[in-house]
C-alpha positions in Angstrom: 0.0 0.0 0.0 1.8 3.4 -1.2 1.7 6.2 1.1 3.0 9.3 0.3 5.6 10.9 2.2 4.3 12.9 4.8 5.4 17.2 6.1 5.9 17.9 9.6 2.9 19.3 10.1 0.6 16.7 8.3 -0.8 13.2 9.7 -0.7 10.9 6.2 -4.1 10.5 5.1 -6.0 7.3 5.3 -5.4 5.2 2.5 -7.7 1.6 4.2 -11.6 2.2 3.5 -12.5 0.3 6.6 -10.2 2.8 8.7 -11.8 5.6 7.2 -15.2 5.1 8.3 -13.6 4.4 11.3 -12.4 8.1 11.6 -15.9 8.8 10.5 -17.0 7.0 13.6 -14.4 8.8 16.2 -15.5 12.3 14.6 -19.4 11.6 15.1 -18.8 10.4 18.7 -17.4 14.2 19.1 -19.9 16.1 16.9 -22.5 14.3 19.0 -20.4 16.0 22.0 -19.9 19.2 20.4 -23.8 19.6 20.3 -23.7 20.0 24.3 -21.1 22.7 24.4 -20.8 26.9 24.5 -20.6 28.2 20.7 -17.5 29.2 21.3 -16.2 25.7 22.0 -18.9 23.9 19.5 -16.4 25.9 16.8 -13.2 24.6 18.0 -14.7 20.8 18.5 -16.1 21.2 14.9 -12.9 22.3 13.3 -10.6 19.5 15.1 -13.4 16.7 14.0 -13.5 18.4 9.9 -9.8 17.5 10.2 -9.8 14.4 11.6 -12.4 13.2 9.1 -9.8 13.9 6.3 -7.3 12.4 8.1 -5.0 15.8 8.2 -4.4 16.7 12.1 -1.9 19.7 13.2 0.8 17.1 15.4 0.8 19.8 17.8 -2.9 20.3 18.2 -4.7 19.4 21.2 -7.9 17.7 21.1 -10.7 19.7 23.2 -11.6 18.9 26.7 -14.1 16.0 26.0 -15.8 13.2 28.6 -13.8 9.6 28.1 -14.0 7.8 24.9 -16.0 4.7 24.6 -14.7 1.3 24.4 -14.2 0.0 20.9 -15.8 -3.2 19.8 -13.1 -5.7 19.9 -12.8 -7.8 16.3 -13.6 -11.3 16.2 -11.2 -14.2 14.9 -12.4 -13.9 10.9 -12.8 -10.5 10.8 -10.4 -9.7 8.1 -9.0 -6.5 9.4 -6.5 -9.0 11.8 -5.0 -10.1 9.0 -4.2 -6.6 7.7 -0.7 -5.5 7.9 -1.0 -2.1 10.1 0.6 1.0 8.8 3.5 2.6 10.7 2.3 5.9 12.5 3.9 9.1 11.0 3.0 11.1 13.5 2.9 9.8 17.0 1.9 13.1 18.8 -0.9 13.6 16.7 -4.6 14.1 18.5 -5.5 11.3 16.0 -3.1 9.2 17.9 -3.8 9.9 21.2 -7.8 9.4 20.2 -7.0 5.8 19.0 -4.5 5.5 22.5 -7.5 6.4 24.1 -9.8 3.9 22.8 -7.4 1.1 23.2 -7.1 1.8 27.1 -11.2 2.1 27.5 -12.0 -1.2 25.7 -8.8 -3.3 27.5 -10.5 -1.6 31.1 -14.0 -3.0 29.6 -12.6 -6.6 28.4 -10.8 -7.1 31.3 -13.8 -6.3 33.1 -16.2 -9.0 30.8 -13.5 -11.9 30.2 -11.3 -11.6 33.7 -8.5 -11.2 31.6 -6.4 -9.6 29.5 -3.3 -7.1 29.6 -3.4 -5.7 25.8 -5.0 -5.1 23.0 -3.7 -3.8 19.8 -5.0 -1.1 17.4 -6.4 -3.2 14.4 -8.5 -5.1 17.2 -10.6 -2.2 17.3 -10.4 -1.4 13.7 -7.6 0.2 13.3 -4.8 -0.9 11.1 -2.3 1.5 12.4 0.8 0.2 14.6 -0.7 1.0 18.1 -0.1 -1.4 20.7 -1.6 -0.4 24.7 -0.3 -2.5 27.5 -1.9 -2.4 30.9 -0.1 -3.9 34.3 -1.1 -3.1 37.6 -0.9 0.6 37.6 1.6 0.7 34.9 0.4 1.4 31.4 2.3 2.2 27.9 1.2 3.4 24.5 3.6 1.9 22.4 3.8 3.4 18.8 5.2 1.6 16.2 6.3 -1.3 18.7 9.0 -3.4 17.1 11.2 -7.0 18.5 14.9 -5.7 17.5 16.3 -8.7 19.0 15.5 -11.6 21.2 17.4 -14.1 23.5 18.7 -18.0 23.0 15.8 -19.6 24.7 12.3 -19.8 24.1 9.5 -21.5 25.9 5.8 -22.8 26.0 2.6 -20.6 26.5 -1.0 -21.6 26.7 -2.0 -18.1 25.1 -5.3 -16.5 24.6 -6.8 -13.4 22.9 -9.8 -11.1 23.2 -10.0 -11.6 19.5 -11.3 -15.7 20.5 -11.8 -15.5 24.2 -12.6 -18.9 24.9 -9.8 -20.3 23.5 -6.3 -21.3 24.6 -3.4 -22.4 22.0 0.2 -23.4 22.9 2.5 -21.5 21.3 6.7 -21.5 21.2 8.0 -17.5 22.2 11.1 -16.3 22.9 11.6 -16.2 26.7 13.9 -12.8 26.6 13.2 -9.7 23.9 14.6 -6.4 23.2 11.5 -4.0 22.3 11.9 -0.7 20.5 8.7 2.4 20.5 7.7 5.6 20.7 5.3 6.7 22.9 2.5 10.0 22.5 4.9 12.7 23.1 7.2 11.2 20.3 10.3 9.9 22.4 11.9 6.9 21.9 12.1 3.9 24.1 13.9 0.5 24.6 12.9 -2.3 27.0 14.0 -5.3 27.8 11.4 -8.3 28.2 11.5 -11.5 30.3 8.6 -14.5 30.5 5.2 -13.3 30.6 6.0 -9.0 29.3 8.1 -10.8 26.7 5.5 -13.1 25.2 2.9 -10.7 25.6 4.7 -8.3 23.1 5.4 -11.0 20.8 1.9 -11.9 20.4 0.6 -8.0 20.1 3.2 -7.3 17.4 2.0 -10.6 15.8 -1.3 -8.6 15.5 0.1 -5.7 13.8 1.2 -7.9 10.9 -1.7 -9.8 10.6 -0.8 -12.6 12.4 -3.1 -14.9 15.2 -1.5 -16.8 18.1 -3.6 -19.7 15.9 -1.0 -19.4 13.5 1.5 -20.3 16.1 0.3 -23.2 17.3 2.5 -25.9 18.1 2.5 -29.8 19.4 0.4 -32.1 19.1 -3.4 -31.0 20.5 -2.3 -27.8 20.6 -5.8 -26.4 21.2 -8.4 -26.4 24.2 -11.4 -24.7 25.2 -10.6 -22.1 28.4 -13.2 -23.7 30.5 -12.2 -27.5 29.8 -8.2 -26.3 30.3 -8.7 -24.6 33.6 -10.4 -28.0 35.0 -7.4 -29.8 34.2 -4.5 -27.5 35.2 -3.3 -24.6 37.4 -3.0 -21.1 36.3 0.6 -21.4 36.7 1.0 -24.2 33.7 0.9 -21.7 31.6 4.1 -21.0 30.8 6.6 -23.4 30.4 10.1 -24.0 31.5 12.5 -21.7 29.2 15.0 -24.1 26.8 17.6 -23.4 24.5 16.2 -22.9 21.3 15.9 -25.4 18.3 17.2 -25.0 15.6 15.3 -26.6 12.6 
């Protein structure tokens, strides 16, 4: 997909249909907003959503003061937008960014909530094939834009994983046990971490997402698929993850 190169003070526009009337969808969540407010403020929330709807957004314009976002509806395994390769963010301090960032944190709050689980979610899981990732732990949260594994470690090891995008379903999967992750986060800095065990699979499988690829596709062993429910009669929430082992070389 060609995208034209992009000035300093442009967002590229949208080039994917589906994400456009997704765009249309942000910007009438606001206008239905704007309709509440002082003229003076109903102009400024109209301008910002005339933008967005064409995809051009100032990087250093600030959205208006709004009430939270909704959460998004998170896409179902078939749903071909997860297996769209996302498009890199050209500009991470964009209020279209931070809208997306946004939605990502309200419908992880709202699935964790519903499946009593869940840590992530990643932007085309809402409808959005952009290279958004949000990660929630405890009372640490990231936005990671344009997340990207720049290297990972000799070992790898087992995990029962599972994904809001099939809920009730577990698949073993092989991951490396240690990572070195790369982003850029909303005011446009750069970042490196270094992953271990659970953090380190965890990223693995939300990148997988941004390139169109399902923990399904992963799925190693023999019977390397079992409903939640049946699973969790059968082991401990501790099984898992598995022992880390050097890796195989094939």
């Amino acid at each position: 997909m060609a995208i034209r190169e992009t000035k300093s003070h442009e967002l590229a526009p949208v080039q994917n249909a589906e994400w456009a009337v997704n765009v249309g969808a942000y910007g009438a969540r606001n206008r239905a907003y704007a309709r509440q407010l002082k003229p003076q403020r109903r102009a400024v929330v109209n301008l910002w959503n005339q933008r967005l709807s064409r995809g051009q957004l100032h990087t250093v314009a600030k959205p208006p003061n709004w009430r939270p976002m909704a959460p998004r509806r998170l896409r179902q395994l078939g749903d071909p937008i997860l297996r769209a390769r996302c498009e890199r963010v050209q500009s991470p301090k964009s209020a279209a960014t931070r809208l997306i960032a946004d939605d990502l944190r309200d419908t992880l709050r709202t699935a964790r909530k519903k499946y009593a689980m869940g840590r992530a979610v990643a932007a085309p899981q809402i409808g959005a094939p952009v290279r958004i990732v949000f990660v929630e732990l405890d009372k640490q949260r990231w936005t990671m834009i344009n997340p990207e594994i720049t290297d990972v470690g000799p070992e790898d090891f087992l995990v029962w994983d599972d994904c809001f995008s099939f809920p009730g379903l577990l698949v073993r999967v092989t991951r490396a046990y240690q990572a070195t992750l790369t982003y850029t986060d909303l005011k446009g800095k750069q970042h490196t971490m270094q992953l271990e065990g659970p953090m380190s699979e965890l990223l693995q499988h939300e990148i997988d997402h941004l390139d169109g690829i399902l923990a399904l596709d992963r799925a190693t062993g023999l019977d390397p698929f079992a409903f939640r429910s049946e699973w969790e009669k059968l082991h401990d929430v501790a099984e898992r993850y598995g022992a880390p082992k050097p890796r195989e070389i094939t």
